[in-house]
MMTF fields as JSON, N, C-alpha, C and O atoms, coordinates in Angstrom:
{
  "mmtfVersion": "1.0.0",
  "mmtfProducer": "UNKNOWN",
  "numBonds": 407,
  "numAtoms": 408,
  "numGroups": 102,
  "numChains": 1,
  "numModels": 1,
  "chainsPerModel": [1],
  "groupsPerChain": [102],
  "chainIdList": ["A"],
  "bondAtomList": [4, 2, 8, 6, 12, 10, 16, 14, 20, 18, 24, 22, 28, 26, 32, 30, 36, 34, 40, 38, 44, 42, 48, 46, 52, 50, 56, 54, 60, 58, 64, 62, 68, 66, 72, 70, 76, 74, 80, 78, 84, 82, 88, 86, 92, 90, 96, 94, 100, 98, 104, 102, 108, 106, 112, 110, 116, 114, 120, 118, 124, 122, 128, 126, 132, 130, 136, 134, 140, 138, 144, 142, 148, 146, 152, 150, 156, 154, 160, 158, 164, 162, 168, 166, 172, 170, 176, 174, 180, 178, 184, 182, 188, 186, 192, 190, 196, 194, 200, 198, 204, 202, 208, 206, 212, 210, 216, 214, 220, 218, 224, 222, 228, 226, 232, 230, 236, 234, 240, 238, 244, 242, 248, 246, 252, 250, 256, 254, 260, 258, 264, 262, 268, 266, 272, 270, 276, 274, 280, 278, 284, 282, 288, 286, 292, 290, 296, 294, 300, 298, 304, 302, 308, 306, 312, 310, 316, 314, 320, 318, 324, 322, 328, 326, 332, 330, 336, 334, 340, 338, 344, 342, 348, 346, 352, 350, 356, 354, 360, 358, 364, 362, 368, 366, 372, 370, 376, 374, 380, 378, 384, 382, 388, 386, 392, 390, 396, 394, 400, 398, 404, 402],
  "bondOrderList": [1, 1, 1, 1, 1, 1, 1, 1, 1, 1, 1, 1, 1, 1, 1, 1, 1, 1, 1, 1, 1, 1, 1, 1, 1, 1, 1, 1, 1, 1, 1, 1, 1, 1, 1, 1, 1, 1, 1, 1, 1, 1, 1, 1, 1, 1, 1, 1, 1, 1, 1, 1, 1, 1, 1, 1, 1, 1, 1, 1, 1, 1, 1, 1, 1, 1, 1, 1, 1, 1, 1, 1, 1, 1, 1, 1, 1, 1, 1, 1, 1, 1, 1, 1, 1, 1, 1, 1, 1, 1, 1, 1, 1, 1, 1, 1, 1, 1, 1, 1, 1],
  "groupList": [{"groupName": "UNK", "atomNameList": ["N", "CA", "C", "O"], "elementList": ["N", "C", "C", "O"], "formalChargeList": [0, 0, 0, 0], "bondAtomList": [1, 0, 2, 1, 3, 2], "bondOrderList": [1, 1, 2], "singleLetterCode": "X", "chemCompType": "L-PEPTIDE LINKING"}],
  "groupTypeList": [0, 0, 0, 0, 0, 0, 0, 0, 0, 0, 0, 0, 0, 0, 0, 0, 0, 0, 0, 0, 0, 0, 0, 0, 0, 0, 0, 0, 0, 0, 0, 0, 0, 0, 0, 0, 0, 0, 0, 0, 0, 0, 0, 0, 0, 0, 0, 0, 0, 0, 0, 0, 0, 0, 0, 0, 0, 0, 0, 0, 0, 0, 0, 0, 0, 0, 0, 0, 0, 0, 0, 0, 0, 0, 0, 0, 0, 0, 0, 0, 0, 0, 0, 0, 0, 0, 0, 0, 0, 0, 0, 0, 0, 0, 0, 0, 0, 0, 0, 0, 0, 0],
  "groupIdList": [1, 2, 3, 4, 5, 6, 7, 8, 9, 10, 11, 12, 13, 14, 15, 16, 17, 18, 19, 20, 21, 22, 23, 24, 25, 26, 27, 28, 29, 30, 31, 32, 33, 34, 35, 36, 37, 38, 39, 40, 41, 42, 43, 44, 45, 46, 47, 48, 49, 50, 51, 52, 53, 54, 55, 56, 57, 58, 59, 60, 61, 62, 63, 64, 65, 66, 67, 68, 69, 70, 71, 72, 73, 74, 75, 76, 77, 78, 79, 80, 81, 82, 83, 84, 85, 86, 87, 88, 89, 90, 91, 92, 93, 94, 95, 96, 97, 98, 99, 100, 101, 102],
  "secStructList": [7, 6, 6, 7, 7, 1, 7, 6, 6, 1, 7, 7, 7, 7, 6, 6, 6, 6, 4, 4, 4, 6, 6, 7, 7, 6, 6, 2, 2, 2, 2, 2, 2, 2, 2, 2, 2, 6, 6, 6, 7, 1, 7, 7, 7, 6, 6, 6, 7, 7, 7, 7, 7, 7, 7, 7, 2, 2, 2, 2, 2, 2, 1, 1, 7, 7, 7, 7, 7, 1, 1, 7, 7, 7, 7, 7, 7, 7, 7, 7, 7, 7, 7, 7, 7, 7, 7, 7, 7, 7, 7, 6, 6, 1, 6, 6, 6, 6, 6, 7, 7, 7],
  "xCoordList": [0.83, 0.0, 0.868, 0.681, 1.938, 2.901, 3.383, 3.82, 3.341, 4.805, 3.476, 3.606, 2.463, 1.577, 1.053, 0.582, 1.492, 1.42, -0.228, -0.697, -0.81, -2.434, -3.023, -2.493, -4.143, -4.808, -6.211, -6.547, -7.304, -8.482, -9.691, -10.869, -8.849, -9.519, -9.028, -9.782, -8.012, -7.763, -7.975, -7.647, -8.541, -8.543, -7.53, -6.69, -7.142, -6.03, -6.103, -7.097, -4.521, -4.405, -5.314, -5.402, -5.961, -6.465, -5.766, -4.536, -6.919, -6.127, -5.687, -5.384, -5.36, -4.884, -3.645, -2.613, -3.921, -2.159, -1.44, -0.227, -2.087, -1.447, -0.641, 0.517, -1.281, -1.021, 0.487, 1.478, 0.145, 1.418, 2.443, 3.561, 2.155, 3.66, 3.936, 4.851, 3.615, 4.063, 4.22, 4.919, 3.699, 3.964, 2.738, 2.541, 2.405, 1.193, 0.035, 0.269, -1.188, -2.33, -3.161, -2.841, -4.306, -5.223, -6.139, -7.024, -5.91, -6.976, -6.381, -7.216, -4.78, -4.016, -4.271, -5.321, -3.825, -4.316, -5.98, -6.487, -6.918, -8.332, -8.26, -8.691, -7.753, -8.022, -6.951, -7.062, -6.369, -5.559, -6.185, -6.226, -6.671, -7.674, -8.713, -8.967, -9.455, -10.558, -10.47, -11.345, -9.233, -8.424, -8.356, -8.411, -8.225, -8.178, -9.175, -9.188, -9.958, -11.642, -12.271, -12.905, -11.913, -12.541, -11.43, -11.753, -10.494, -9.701, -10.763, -11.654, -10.688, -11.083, -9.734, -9.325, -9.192, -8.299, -8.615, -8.125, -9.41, -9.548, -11.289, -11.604, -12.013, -12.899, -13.75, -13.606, -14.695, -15.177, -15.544, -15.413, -16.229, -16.932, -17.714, -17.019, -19.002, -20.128, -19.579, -19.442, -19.324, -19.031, -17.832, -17.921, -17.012, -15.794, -14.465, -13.463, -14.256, -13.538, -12.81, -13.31, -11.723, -11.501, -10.46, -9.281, -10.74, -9.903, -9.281, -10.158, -8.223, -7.823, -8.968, -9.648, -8.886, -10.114, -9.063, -7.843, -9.646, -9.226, -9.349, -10.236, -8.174, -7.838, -8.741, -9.81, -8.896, -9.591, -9.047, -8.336, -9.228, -8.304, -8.396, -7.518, -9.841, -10.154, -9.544, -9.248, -9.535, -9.433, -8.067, -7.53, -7.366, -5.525, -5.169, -4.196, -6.128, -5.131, -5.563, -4.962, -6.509, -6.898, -6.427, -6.413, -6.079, -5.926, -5.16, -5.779, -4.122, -3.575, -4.053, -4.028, -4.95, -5.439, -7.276, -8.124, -7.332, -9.123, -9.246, -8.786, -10.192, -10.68, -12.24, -12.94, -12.763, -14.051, -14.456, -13.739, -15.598, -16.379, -15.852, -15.081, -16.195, -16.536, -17.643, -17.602, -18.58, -19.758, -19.362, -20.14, -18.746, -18.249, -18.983, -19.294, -19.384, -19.494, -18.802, -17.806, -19.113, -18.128, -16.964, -17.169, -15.748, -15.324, -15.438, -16.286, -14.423, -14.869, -13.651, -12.536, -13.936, -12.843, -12.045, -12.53, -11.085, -11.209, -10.672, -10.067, -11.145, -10.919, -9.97, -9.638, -9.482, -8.322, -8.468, -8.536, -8.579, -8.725, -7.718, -7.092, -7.043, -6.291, -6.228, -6.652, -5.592, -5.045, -4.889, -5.678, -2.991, -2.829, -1.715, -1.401, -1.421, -0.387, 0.486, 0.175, 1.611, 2.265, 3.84, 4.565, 3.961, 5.476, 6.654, 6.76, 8.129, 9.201, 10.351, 10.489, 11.186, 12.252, 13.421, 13.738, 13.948, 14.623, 15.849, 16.441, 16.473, 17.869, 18.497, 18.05, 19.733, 20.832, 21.125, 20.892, 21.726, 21.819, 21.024, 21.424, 19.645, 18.636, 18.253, 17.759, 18.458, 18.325, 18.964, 18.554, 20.334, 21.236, 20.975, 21.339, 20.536, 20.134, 19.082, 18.979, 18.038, 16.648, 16.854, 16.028, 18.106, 18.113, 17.297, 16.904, 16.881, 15.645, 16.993, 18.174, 16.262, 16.69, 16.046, 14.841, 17.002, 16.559, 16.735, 16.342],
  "yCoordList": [-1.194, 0.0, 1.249, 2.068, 1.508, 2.525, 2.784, 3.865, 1.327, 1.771, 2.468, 2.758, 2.552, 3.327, 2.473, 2.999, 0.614, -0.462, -0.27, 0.016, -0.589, -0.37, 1.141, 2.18, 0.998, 2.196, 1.967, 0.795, 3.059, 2.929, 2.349, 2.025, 2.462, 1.791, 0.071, -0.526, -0.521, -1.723, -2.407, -1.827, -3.667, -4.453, -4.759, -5.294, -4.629, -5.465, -7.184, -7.794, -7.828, -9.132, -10.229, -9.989, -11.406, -11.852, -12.149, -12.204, -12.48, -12.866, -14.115, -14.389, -15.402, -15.926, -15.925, -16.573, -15.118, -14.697, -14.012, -14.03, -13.177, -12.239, -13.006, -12.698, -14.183, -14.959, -15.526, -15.461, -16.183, -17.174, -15.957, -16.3, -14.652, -13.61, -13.199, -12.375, -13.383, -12.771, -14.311, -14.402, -15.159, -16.601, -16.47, -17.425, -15.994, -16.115, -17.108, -17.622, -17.393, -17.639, -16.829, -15.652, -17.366, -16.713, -16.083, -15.252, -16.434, -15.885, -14.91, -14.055, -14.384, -13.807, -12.92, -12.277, -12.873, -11.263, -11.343, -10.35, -12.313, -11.58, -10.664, -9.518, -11.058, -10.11, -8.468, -7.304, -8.919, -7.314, -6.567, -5.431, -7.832, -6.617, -6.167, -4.971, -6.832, -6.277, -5.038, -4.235, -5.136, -3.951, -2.985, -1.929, -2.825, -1.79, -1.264, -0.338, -2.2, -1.679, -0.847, 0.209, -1.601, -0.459, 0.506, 1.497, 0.7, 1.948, 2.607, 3.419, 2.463, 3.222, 3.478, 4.51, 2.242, 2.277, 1.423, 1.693, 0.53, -0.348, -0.277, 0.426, -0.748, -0.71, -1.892, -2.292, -2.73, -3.999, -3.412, -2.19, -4.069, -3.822, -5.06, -6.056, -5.305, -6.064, -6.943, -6.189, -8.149, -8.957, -8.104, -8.21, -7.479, -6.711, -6.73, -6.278, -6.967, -7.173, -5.981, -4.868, -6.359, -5.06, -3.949, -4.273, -2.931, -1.888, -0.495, 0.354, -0.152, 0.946, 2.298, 2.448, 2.925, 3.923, 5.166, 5.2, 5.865, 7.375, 8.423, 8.846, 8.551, 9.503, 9.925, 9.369, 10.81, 11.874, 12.31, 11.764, 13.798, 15.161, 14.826, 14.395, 15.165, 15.118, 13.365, 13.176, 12.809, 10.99, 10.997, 10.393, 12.051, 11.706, 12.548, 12.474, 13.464, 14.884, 14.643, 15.299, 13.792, 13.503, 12.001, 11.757, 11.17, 10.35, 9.936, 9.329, 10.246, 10.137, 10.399, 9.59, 11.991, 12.947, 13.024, 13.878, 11.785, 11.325, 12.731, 12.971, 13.463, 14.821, 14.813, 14.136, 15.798, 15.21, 16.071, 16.349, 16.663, 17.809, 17.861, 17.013, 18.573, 17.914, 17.01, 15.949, 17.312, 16.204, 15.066, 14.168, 14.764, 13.187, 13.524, 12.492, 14.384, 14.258, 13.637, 13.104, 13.51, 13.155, 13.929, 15.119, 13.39, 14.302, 15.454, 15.271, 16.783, 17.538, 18.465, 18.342, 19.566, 19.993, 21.124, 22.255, 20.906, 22.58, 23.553, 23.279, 24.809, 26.177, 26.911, 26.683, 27.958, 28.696, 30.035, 30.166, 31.35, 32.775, 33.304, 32.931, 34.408, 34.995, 36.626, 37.689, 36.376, 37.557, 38.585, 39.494, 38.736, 39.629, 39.03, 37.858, 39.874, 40.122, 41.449, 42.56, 40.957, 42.039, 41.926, 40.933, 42.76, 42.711, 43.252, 44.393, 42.274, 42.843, 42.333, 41.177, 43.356, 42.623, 41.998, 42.366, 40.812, 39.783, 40.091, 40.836, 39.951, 40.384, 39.875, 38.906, 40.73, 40.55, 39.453, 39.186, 38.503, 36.752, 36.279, 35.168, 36.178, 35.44, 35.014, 33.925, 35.714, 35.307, 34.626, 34.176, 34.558, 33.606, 32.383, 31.409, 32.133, 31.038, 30.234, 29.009, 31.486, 30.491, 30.352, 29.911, 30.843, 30.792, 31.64, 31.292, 32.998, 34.026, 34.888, 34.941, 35.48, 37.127, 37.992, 37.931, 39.136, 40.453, 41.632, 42.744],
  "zCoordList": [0.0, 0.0, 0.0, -0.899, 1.057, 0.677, -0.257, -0.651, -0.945, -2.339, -3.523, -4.712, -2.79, -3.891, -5.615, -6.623, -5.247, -6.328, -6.924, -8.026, -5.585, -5.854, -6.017, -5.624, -6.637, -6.77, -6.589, -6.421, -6.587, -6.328, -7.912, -8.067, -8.488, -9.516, -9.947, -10.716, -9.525, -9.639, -8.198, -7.163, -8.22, -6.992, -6.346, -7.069, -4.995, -4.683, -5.036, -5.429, -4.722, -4.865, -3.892, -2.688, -4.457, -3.442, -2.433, -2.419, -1.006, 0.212, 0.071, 1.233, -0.805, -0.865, -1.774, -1.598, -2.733, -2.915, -2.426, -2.632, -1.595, -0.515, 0.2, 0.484, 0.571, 1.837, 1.748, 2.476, 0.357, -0.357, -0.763, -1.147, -0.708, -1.25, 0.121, 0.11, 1.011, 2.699, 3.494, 4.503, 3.083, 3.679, 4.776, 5.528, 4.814, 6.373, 5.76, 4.666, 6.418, 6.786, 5.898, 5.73, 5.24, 4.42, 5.794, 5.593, 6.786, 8.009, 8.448, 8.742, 8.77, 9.278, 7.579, 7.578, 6.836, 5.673, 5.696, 5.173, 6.191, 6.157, 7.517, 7.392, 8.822, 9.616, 9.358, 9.742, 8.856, 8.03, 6.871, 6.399, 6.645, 5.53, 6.336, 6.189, 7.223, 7.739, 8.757, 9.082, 9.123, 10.001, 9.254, 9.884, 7.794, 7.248, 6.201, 5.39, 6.55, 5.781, 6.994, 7.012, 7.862, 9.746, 9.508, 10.164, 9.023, 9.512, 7.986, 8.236, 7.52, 5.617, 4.81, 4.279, 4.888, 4.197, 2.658, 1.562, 2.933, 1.31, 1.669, 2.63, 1.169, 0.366, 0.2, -0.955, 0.948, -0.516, -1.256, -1.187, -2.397, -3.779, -3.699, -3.902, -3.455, -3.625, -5.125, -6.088, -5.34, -6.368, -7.461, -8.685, -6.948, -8.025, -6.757, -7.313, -5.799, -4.782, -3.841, -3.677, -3.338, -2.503, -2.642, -2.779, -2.621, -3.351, -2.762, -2.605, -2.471, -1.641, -2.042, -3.058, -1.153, -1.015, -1.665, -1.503, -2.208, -2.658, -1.364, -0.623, -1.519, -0.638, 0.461, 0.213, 1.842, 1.995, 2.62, 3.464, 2.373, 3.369, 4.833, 5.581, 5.112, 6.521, 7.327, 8.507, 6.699, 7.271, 7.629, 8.557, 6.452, 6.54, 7.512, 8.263, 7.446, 8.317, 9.898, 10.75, 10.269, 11.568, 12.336, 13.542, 11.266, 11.193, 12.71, 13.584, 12.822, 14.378, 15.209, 16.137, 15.426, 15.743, 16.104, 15.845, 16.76, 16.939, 18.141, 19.257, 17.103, 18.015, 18.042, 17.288, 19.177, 19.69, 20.492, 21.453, 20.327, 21.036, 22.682, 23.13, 23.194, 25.097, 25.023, 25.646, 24.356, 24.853, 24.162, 24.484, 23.572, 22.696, 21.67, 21.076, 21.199, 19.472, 18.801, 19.289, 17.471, 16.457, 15.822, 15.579, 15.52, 15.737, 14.453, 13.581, 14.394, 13.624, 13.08, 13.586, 11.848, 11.477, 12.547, 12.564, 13.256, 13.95, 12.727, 11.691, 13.28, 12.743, 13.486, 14.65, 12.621, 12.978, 12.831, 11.609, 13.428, 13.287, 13.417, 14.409, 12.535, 12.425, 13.198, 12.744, 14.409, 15.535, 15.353, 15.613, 14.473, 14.476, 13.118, 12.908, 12.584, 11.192, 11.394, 11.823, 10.958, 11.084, 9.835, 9.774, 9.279, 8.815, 8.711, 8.259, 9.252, 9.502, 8.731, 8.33, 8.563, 7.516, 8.6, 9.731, 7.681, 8.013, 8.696, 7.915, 9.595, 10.088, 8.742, 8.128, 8.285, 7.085, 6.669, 5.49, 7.535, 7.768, 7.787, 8.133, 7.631, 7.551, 6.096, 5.804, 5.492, 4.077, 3.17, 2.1, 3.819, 2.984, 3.693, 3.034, 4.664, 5.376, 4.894, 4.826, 4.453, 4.18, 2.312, 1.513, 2.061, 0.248, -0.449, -1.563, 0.149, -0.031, -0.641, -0.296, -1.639, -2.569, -1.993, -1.748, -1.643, -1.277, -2.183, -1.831]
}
């Protein structure tokens, strides 16, 4: 899945060839796949099989990050408001540092 082999339009390999290219148990890659159909990582497909899910912003960017009202809502996007802005130029050495033209 990292090396990015599969995509959301081709099925992954069955769990029995899975099994025989990692050496495990066809029961040991069903409970890994099923671990990652509960995370939303793959997908079934009703008679077309199972398939990594396309992306989502919110799923990836929270993903570590299980956030949640006080009352236990579900969780949700937080928001961010902007304070204060302000602009100052760079001490002399700062710019050859960050590879910035002045």
């Amino acid at each position: 899945m990292a090396a990015g082999d599969w995509t959301p339009d081709t099925p992954i390999p069955s769990e029995a060839r899975l099994a025989a290219e990692f050496d495990v148990s066809v029961g040991t890659v069903r409970k890994a796949v099923d671990g990652l159909v509960s995370e939303g990582l793959l997908e079934r497909r009703q008679g077309s099989g199972t398939f990594m899910r396309a992306p989502s912003f919110n799923a990836s960017l929270f993903r570590f990050f299980p956030m949640r009202d006080s009352d236990g809502a579900p969780p949700s996007i937080p928001q961010s408001q902007m304070i204060l802005r302000s602009r100052a130029e760079a001490p002399p050495r700062r710019p050859k540092h960050l590879a910035a033209r002045m």
